[in-house]
C-alpha positions as CSV (number, residue, x, y, z in Angstrom):
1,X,96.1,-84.1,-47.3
2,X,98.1,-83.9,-43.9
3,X,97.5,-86.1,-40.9
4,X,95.3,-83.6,-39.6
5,X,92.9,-83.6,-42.3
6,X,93.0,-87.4,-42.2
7,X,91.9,-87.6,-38.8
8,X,88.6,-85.0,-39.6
9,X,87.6,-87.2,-43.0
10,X,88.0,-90.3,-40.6
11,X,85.9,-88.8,-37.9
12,X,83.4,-87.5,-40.2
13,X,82.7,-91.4,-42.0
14,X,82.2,-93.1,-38.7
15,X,79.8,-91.0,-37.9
16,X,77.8,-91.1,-41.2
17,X,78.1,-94.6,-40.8
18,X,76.8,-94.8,-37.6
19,X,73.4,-92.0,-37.7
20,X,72.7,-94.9,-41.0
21,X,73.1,-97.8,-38.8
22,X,70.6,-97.2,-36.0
23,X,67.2,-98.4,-36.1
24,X,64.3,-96.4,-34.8
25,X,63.0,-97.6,-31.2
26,X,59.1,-98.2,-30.3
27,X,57.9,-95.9,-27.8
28,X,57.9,-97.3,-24.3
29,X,54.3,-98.9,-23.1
30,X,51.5,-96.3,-21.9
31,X,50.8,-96.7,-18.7
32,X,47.9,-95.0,-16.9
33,X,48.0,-94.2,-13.4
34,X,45.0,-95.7,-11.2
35,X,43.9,-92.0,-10.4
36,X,43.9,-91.6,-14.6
37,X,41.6,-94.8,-14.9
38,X,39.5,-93.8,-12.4
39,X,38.8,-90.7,-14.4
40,X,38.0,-92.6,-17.7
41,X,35.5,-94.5,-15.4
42,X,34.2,-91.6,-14.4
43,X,33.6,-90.4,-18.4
44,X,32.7,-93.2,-19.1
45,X,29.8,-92.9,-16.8
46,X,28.8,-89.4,-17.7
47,X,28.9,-90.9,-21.2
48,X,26.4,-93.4,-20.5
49,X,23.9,-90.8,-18.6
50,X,24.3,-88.5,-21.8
51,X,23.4,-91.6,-24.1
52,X,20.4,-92.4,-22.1
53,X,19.3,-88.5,-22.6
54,X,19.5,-88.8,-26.2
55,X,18.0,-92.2,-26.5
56,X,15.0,-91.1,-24.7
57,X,14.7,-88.3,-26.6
58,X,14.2,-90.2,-29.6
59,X,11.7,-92.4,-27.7
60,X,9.6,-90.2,-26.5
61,X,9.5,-88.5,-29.9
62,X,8.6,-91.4,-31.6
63,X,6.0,-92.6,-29.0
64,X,4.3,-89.2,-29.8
65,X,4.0,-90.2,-33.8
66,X,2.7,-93.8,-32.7
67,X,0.3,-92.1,-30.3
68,X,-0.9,-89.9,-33.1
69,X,-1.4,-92.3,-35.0
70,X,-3.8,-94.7,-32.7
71,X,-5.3,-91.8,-31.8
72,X,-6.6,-90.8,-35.6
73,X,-7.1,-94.4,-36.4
74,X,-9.4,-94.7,-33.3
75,X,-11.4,-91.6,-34.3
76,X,-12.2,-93.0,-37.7
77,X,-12.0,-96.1,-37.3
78,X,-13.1,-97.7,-34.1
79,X,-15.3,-94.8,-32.6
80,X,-17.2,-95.4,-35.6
81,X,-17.8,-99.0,-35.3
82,X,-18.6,-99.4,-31.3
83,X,-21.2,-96.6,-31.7
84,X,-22.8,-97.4,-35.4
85,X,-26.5,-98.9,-34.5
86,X,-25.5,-102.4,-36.8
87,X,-22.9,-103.0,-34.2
88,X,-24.7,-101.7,-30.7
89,X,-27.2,-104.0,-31.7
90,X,-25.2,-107.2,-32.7
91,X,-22.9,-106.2,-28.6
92,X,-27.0,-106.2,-27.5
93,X,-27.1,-109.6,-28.5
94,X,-24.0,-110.9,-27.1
95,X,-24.3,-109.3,-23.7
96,X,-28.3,-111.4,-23.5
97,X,-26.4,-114.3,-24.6
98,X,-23.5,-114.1,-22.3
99,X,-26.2,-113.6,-19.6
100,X,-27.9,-116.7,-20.5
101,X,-24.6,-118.6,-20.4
102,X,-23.0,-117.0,-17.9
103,X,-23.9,-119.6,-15.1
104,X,-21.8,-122.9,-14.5
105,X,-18.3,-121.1,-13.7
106,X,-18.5,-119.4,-17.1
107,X,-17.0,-116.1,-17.3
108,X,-19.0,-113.1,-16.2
109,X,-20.9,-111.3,-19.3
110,X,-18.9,-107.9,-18.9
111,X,-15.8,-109.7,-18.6
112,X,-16.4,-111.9,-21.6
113,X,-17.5,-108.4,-23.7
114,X,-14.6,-106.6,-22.8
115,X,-12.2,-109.7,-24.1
116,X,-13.9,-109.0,-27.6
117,X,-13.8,-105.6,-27.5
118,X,-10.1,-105.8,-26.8
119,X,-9.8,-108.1,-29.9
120,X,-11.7,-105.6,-31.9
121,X,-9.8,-102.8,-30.7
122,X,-6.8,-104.4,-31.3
123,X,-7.7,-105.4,-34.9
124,X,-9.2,-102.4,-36.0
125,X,-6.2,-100.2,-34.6
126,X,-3.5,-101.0,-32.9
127,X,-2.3,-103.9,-35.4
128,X,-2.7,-101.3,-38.5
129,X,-0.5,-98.8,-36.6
130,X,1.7,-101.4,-35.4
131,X,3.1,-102.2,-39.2
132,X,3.5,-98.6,-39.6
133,X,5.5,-97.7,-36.2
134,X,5.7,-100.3,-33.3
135,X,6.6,-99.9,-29.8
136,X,8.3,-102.9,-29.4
137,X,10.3,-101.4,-32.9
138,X,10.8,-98.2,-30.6
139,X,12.3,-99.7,-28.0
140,X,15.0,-101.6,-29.8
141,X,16.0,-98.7,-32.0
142,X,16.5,-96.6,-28.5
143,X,18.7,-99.3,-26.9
144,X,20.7,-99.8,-30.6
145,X,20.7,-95.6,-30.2
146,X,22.4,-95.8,-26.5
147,X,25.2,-98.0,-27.8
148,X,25.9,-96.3,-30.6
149,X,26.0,-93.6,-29.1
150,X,28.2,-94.6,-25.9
151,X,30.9,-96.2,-28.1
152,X,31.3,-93.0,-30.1
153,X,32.2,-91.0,-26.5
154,X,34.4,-93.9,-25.9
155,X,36.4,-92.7,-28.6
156,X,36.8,-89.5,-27.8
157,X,37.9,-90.8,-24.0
158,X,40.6,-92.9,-25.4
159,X,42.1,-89.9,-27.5
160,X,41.8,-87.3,-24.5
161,X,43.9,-89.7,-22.2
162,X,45.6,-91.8,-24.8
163,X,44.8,-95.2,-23.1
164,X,46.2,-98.3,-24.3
165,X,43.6,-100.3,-26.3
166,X,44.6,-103.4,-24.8
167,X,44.3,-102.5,-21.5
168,X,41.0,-100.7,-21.8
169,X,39.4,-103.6,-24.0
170,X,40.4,-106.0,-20.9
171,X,38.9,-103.4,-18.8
172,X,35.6,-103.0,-20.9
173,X,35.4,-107.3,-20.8
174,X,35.2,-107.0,-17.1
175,X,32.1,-104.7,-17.2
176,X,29.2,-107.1,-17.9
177,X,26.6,-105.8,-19.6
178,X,24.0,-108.4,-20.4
179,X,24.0,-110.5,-16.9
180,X,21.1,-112.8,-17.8
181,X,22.2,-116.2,-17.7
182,X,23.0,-119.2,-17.2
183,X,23.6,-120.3,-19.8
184,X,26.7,-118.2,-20.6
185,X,25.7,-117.2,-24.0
186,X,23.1,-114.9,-22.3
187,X,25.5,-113.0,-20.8
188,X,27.4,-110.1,-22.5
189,X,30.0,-107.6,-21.5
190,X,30.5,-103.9,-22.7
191,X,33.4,-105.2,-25.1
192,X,31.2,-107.6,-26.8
193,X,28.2,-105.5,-27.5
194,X,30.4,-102.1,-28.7
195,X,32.4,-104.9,-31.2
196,X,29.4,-106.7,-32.5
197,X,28.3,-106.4,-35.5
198,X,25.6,-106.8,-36.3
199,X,23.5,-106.6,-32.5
200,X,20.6,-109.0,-34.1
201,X,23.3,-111.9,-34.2
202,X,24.5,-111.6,-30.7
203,X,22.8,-113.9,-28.3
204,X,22.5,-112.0,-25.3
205,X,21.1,-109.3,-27.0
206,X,18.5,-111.4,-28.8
207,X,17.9,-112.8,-24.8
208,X,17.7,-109.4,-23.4
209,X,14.5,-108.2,-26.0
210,X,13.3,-111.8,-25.5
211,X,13.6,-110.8,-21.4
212,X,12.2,-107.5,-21.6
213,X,9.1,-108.7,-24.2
214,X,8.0,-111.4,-21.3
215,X,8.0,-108.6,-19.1
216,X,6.2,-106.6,-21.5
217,X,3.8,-109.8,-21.8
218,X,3.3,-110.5,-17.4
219,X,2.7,-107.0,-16.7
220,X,-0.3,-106.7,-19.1
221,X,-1.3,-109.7,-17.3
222,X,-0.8,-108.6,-14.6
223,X,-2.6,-105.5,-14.8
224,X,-6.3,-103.5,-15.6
225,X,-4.9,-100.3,-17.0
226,X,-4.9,-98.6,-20.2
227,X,-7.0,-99.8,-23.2
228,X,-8.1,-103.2,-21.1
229,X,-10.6,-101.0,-19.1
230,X,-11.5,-99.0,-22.1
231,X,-13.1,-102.7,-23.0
232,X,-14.4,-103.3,-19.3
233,X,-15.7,-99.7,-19.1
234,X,-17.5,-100.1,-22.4
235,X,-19.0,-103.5,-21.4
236,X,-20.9,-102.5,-18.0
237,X,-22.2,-100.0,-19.7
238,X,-23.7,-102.1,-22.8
239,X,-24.3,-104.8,-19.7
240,X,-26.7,-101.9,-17.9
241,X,-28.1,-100.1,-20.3
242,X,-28.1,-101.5,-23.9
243,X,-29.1,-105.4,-23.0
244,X,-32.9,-104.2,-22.2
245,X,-33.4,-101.7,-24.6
246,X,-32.1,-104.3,-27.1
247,X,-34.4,-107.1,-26.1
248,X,-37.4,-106.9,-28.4
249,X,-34.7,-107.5,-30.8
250,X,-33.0,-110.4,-29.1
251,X,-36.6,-111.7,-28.7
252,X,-37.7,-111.4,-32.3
253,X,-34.2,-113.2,-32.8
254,X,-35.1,-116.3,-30.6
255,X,-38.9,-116.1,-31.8
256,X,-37.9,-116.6,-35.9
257,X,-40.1,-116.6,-38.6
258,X,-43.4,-114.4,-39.4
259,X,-43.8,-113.3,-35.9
260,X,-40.5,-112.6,-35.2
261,X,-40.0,-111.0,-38.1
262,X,-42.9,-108.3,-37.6
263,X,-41.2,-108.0,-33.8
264,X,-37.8,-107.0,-35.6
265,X,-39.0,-104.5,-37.8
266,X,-40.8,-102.9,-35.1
267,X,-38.0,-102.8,-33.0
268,X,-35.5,-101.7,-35.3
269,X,-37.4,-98.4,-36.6
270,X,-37.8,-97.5,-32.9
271,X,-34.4,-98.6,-31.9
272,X,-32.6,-96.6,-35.4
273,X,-34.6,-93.6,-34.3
274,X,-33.6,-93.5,-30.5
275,X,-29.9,-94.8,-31.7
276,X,-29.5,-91.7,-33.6
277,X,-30.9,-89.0,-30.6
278,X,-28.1,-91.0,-28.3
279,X,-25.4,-91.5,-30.8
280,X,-23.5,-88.3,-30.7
281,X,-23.8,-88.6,-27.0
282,X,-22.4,-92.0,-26.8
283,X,-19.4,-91.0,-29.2
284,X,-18.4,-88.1,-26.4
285,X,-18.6,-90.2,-23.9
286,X,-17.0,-93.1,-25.3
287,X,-14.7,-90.3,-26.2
288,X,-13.6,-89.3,-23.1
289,X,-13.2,-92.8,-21.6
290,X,-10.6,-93.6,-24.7
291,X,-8.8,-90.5,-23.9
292,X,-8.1,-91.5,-20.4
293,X,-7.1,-94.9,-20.7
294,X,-5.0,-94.3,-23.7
295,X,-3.3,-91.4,-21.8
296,X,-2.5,-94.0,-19.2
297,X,-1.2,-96.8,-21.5
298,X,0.5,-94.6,-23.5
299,X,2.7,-93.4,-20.3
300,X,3.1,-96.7,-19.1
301,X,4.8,-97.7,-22.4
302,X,6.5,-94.7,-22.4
303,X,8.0,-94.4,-18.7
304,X,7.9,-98.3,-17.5
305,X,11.2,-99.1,-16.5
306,X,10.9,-103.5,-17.0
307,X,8.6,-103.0,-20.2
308,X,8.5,-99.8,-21.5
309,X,10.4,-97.9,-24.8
310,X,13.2,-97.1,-22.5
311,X,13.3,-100.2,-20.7
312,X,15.9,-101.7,-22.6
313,X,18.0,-98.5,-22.3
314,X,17.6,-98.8,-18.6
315,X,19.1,-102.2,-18.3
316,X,22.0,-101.9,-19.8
317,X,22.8,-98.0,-18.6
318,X,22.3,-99.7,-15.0
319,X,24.7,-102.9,-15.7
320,X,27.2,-100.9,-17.4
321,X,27.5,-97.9,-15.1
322,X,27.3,-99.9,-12.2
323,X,30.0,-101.7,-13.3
324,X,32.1,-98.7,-13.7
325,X,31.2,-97.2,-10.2
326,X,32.3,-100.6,-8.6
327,X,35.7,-100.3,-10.2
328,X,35.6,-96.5,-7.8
């Protein structure tokens, strides 16, 4: 080999030696520009606006099965009951002995009625329907619904601009989400509800349905719509017109014995026979005052933004996307 040759093989080794001995670098640090970040806000927002769409969606579609549902059990449940002749003459009873009591600060006869009737209602349909499909049930699964399907858009976001998770977890931690303390473990941010797992074990979540069922709780107080003036409805009317045509029977109750006894019968053959001319009557009518009222409670669970299905969805759309629009 002459000293040309040499030199090449010499050249060639070091450089062999030296493409083995380098190590492969890390890629320099993503940064986003703030223009770039207020763009992701601006996703971010339009995510949370499509979430609430689909959430409500599925509320409103499942509101429709639990109104179905009192509706039927109503119709062959309750309807029955109120006007069977058994029970107008047992609510006869109660609206002469509410009137006889009714003095002394006591609570007025219809008022007092309408409380049962509510309790029957309640028994008879709502709580049946209620271990089927619950509002309350409704309204947790749509909020569940929003985040799940918020934090799947978020993933798409952080592919399209390639943001650095650390920097966009510190950014989500400064969006508060749940703002309902003190104390601090009522409060949440977006990073802690998208990571927790499961929801039921975070405590500002379980304060936030605990907030919105108190809501849920003052505004029925609060309030004479819906089914509580099906009850009040119902109990002027018994008040007016069933409370004297029911009072041979209220008097053959007080009287007792052979006497009374005779007054009963009497009474009832008359009364079955006149209960059964006005009964199909009285079920239209009581009919069409269930319809109403139910149409009204059924939208105020429905659209309510501090109590209804959606109302959870609400809260935390408006904390988080307010959040992002101050960040602008």
């Amino acid at each position: 080999m002459n000293a040309r040759g040499g030199l090449l093989l010499l050249c060639l080794v070091l450089a062999v030696n030296g493409c083995a001995g380098k190590r492969p670098t890390a890629p320099p640090p993503v940064f986003l520009s703030v223009g770039a970040w207020q763009q992701v806000d601006r996703e971010l927002i339009n995510a949370s606006l499509a979430a609430t769409g689909s959430a409500n969606d599925y509320a409103r579609r499942s509101m429709r099965v639990w109104k179905d549902e009192v509706q039927k059990r109503t119709e062959s449940d309750f309807i029955p009951w109120f006007t069977g002749y058994w029970t107008q003459q047992w609510l006869t009873l109660k609206v002469a002995w509410y009137k006889m009591n009714s003095g002394n600060g006591a609570e007025p006869p219809e008022k007092r009625l309408a409380l049962y009737l509510q309790e029957q209602y309640h028994r008879r349909v709502l709580e049946p329907v209620a271990r089927e499909i619950n509002p309350e049930a409704i309204r947790d699964r749509a909020s569940e619904l929003y985040l799940q399907l918020f934090a799947q858009q978020l993933t798409v976001i952080i592919q399209r601009y390639n943001a650095p998770p650390d920097q966009l977890s510190q950014r989500l931690t400064r969006v508060k989400a749940i703002a309902l303390g003190p104390p601090a473990a009522r409060d949440a941010s977006l990073y802690q509800l998208l990571r927790a797992k499961p929801l039921a074990q975070q405590p500002a979540w379980l304060a936030l349905r605990l907030h919105l069922n108190q809501q849920a709780a003052k505004l029925a107080s609060q309030t004479q719509l819906g089914l509580s003036s099906v009850a009040t409805r119902a109990s002027e009317k018994l008040s007016a017109t069933l409370a004297p045509r029911g009072i041979a029977s209220a008097v053959a109750a007080a009287v007792g014995k052979a006497a009374g006894a005779l007054i009963s019968v009497a009474a009832t053959g008359i009364a079955m026979i006149s209960h059964d001319q006005e009964q199909p009557q009285m079920v239209e009518h009581l009919r069409v005052i269930l319809n109403v009222a139910f149409n009204q409670e059924w939208r105020e669970l429905m659209d309510n933004r501090q109590s209804g299905a959606m109302s959870g969805v609400y809260y935390l759309s408006g904390q988080i996307e307010d959040g992002l629009l101050l960040k602008q």
